[in-house]
C-alpha positions in Angstrom: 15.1 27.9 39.0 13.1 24.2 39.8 9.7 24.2 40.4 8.1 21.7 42.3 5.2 19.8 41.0 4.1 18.6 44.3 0.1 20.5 44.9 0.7 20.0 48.5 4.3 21.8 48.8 4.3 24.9 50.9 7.3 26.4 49.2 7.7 25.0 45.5 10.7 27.5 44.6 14.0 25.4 44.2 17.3 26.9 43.2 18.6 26.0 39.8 19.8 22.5 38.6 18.3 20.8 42.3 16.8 17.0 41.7 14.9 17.2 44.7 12.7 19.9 46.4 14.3 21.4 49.3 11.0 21.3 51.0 9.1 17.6 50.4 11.8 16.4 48.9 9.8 15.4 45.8 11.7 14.7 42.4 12.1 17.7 40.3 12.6 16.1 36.8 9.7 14.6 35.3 10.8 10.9 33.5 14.6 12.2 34.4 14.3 14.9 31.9 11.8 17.9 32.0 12.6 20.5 34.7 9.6 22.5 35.5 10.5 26.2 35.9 7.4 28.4 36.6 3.9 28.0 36.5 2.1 30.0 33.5 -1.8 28.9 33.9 -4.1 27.2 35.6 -7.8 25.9 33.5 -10.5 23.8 35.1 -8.9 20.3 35.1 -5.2 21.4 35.6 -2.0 23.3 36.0 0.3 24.7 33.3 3.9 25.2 33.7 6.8 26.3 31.6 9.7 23.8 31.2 13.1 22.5 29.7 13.5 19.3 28.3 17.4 18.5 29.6 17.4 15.3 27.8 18.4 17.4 24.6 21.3 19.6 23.8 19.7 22.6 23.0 17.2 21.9 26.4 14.2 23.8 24.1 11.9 25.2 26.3 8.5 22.7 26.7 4.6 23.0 28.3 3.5 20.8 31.1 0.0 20.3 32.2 -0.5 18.8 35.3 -4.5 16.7 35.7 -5.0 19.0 38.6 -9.6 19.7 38.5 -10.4 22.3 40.6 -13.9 20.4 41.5 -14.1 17.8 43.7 -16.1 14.6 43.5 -16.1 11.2 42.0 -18.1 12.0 38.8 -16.4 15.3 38.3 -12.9 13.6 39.2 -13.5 10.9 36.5 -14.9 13.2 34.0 -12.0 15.3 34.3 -9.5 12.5 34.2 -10.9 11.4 30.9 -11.3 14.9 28.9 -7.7 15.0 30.4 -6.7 11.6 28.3 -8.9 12.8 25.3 -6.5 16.2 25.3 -3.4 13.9 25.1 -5.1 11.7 22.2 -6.3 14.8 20.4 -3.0 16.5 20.4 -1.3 13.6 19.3 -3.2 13.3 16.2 -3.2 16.5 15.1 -0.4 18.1 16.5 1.6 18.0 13.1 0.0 20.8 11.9 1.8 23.6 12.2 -0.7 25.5 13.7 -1.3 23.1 16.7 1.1 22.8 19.4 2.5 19.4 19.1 2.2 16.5 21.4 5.8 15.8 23.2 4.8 13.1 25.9 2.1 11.8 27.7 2.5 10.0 31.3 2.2 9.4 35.0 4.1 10.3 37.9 3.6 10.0 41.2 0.3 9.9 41.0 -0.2 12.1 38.9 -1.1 12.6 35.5 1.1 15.0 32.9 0.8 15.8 29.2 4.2 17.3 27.5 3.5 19.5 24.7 5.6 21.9 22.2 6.0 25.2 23.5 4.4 27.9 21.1 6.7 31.2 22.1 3.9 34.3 22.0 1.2 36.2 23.3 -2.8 35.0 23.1 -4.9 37.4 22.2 -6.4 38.7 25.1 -2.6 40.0 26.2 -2.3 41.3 22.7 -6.1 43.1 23.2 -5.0 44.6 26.6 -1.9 45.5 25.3 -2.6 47.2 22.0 -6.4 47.8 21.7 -9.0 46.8 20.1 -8.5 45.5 16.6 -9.7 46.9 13.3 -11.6 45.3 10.2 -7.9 44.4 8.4 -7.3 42.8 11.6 -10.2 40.8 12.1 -10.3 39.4 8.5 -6.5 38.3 8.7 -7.5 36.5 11.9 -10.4 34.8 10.3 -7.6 33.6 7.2 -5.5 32.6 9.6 -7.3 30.2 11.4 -10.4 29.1 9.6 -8.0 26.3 7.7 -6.9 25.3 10.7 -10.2 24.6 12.1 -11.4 23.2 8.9 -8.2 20.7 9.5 -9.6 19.9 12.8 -13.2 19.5 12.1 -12.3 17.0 9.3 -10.1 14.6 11.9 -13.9 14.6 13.5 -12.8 17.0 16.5 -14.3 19.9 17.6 -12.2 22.2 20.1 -15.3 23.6 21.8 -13.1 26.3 23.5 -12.2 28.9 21.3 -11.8 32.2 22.7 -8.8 34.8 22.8 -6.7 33.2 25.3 -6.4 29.6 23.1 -5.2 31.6 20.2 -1.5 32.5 20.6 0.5 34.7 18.1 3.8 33.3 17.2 6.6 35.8 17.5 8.3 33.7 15.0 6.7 34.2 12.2 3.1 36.0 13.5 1.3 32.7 12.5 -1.8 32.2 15.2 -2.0 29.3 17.0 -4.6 27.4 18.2 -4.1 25.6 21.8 -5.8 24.1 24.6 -7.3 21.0 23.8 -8.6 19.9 26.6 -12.2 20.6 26.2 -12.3 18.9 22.7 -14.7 16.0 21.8 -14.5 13.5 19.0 -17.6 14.2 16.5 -18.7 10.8 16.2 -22.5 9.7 15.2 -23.0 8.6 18.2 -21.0 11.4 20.6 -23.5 14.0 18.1 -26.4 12.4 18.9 -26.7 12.4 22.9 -26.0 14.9 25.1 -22.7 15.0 26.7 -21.0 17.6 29.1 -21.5 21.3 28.5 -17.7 22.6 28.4 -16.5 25.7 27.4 -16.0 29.7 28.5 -19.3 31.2 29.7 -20.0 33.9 26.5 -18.1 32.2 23.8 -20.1 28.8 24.1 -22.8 28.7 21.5 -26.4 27.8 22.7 -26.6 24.4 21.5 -23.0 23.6 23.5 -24.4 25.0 26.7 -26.7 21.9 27.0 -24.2 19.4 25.7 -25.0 18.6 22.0 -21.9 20.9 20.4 -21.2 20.0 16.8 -18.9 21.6 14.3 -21.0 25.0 13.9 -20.5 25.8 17.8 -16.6 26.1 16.8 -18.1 29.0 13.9 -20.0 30.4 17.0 -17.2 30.7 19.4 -15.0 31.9 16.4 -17.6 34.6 16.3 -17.5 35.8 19.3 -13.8 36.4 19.4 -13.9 38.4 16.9 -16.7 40.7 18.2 -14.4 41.1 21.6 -11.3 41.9 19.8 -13.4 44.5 17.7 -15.0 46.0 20.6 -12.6 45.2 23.6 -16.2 44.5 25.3 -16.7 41.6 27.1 -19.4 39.1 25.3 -22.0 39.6 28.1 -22.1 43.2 27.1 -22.6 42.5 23.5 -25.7 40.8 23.8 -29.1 42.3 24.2 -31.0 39.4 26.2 -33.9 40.8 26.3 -34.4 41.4 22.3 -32.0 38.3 21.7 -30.1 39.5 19.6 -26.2 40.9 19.5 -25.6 44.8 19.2 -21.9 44.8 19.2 -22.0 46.9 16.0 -22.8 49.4 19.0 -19.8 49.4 20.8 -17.6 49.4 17.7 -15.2 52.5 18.1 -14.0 52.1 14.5 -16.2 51.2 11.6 -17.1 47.5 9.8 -17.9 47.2 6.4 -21.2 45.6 5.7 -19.8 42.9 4.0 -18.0 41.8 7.3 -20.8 42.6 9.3 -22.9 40.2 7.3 -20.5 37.3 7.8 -19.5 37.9 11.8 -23.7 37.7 12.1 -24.0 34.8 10.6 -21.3 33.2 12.9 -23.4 34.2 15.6 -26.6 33.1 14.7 -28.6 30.8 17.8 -29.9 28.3 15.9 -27.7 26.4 13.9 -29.2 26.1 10.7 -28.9 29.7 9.8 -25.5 29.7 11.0 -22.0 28.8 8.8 -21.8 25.0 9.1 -18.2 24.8 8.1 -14.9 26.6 7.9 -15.2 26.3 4.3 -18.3 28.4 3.9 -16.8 31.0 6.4 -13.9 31.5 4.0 -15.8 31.6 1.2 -18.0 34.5 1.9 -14.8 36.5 3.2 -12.9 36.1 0.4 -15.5 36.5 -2.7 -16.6 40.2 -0.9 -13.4 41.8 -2.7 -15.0 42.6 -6.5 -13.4 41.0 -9.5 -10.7 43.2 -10.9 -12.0 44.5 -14.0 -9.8 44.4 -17.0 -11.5 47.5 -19.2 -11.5 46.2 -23.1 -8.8 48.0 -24.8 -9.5 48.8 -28.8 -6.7 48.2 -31.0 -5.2 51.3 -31.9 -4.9 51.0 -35.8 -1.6 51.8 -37.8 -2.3 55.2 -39.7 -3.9 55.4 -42.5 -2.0 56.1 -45.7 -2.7 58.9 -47.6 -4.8 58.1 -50.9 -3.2 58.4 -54.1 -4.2 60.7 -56.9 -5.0 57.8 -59.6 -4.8 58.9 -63.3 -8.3 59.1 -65.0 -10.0 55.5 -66.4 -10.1 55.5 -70.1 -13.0 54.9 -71.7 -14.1 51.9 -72.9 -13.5 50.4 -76.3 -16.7 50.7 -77.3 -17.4 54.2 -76.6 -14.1 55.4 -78.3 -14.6 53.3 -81.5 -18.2 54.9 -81.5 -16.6 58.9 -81.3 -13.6 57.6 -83.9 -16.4 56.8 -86.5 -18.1 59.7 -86.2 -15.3 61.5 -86.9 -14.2 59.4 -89.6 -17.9 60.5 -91.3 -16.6 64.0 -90.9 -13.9 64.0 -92.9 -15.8 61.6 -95.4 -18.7 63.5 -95.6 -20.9 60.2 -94.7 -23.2 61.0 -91.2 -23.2 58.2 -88.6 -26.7 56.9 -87.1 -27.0 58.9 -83.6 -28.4 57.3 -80.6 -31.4 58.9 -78.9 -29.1 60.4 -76.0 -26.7 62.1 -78.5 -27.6 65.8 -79.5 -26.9 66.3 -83.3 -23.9 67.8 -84.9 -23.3 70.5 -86.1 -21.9 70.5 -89.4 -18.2 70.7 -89.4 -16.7 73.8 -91.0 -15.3 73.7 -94.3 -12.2 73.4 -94.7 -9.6 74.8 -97.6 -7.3 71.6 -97.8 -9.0 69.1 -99.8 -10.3 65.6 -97.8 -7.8 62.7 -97.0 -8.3 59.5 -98.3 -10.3 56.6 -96.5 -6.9 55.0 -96.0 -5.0 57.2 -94.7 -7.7 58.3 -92.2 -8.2 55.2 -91.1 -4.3 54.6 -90.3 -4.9 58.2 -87.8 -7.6 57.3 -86.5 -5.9 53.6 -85.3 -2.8 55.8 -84.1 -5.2 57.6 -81.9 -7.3 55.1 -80.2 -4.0 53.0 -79.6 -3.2 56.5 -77.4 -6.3 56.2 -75.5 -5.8 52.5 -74.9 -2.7 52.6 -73.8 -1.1 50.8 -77.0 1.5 50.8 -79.7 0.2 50.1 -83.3 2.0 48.1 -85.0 0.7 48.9 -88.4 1.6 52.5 -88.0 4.1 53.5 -91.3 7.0 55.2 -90.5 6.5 59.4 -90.3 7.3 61.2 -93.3 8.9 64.3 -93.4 
């Protein structure tokens, strides 16, 4: 099927593989190549359609917006026309991440203004919300993962998107990846664009305060972040999360699943009024999610030791040299019948007995007495004579 582009045509519907509508005959291929097939959105300063671009072999399937503003007027017309422009420029710059639809072609027709951009096959959000409830805490912080870096690529090519809600965050069948679309409300973050108060753009509930009266800056991206996440938590609307007369957000409230504190903490300081208590980058934002999981701990381990052998029975220490040649004199007065001089700690003693065999001779006692000590010590004696029998 052909659809015509033509606002004005009263029956757009066109068979197949027609270059003309059947009805005001107005030229079905855009720059002799895109063929428009069906219309698949329609924002606030145009109309999206799903196409082919026949120019290549495969004819991959493409996005056309059409500059279509619903509101009339010079001012409003003009305004439109140039956000409209900005889209085209913004896509084109960062439309090489993968994460960002990328900028195909960017023209006029007819009088008419048309931006071509990549085709990102999935569902946003707010189908995938409908579709298959609310979302849970694992859900949420995945989200946050997932598209925090892209908005931190973003923020540092000095954009901000200024329309972040679930229906310009698309789920790639793919590979699951969200992507982030619709560009067309973005502003370029210069000094000068920060300083003065612009338009206020953006979806009534997701826009953060300081947006609503023109002067967005990076943090109304964390704001509008924010508020996804409390609708695909609560499946509420974010009207209904937020108590105007307190001023404050009660969407824990309508949670049907719990939220860690540590999550809470963060999605409230996303959604904090005034911008200085509020995350002022991506960066922070990831930070704080990430450091909440505690450090593995790695428990000390003590070394188990090899066991321990079993002591061995060790053979008596001899006694000294000078305590045995001490006892082996007083023995030698024994036999000679000459006392030795005691020391105070030794008792006296008793006389030795008498004995029938008459005494040896100082030589040969000696000689014994040698052969003995050598036995305590542990030594041969060389001067011992050979044994007589």
């Amino acid at each position: 099927m052909s659809y015509c582009l033509n606002p004005s045509c009263p029956s757009p519907q066109n068979p197949a593989g027609a270059n003309f509508c059947r009805t005001c005959g107005a030229k079905l291929l855009l720059k002799e190549r895109y063929r428009t097939l069906e219309p698949i959105g329609q924002g606030g300063f145009g109309k999206t359609f799903l196409a082919v671009d026949e120019d290549k072999p495969s004819q991959p399937r493409c996005v056309i917006k059409q500059f279509f503003p619903q509101a009339q007027g010079t001012n409003t017309v003009q305004k439109a026309a140039e956000l409209f422009t900005q889209e085209a420029v913004r896509l084109d710059e960062l439309g090489k991440h993968p994460q960002i639809p990328e900028l195909l072609a960017y023209f006029s027709q007819d009088s008419q203004q048309y931006l071509v951009q990549e085709f990102i096959d999935g569902k946003d959000l707010a189908h995938e919300l409908t579709e298959k409830g609310v979302f849970n805490e694992a859900q949420v912080r995945s989200l946050l993962n997932d598209l925090l870096p892209v908005l931190q690529f973003v923020h540092q090519h000095q954009v901000i998107h200024r329309d972040i809600k679930p229906e310009n965050i698309i789920r790639r069948h793919r590979d699951s990846q969200l992507v982030l679309v619709d560009f067309g409300a973005s502003k370029v973050a210069s000094g000068t664009a920060l300083a003065r108060t612009g338009t206020a753009i953006g979806s009534a509930g997701y826009s953060a305060p300081e947006q609503n009266i023109g002067r967005a800056v990076f943090a109304s991206d964390i704001y509008g972040l924010g508020v996804t996440c409390i609708h695909l938590l609560t499946g509420r609307h974010p009207f209904d999360l937020f108590d105007a007369n307190e001023g404050i957000w009660v969407w824990r409230d309508a949670c049907s699943q719990p939220v860690s504190v540590a999550l809470g903490r963060i999605l409230d300081k996303m959604l904090e009024s005034a911008i200085n208590r509020r995350y002022q980058s991506a960066a922070e934002v990831l930070r704080d999610l990430n450091s909440q999981t505690p450090p593995t701990v790695v428990k000390s381990q003590t070394p188990t030791l090899p066991p321990t052998p079993p002591i061995k029975s060790q053979p008596p220490v001899p006694k000294s040299t000078p305590a045995i040649d001490a006892e082996l004199a007083e023995l030698k007065s024994q036999f000679l019948g000459t006392p030795t001089p005691k020391t105070p700690s030794q008792k006296p003693t008793s006389q030795a007995a008498s004995s029938p065999s008459p005494p040896k001779s100082k030589t040969q006692i000696d000689l014994e007495l040698e052969e003995l000590k050598s036995q305590f010590l542990g030594s041969t004696n060389p001067n011992k004579p050979p044994t007589q029998t």
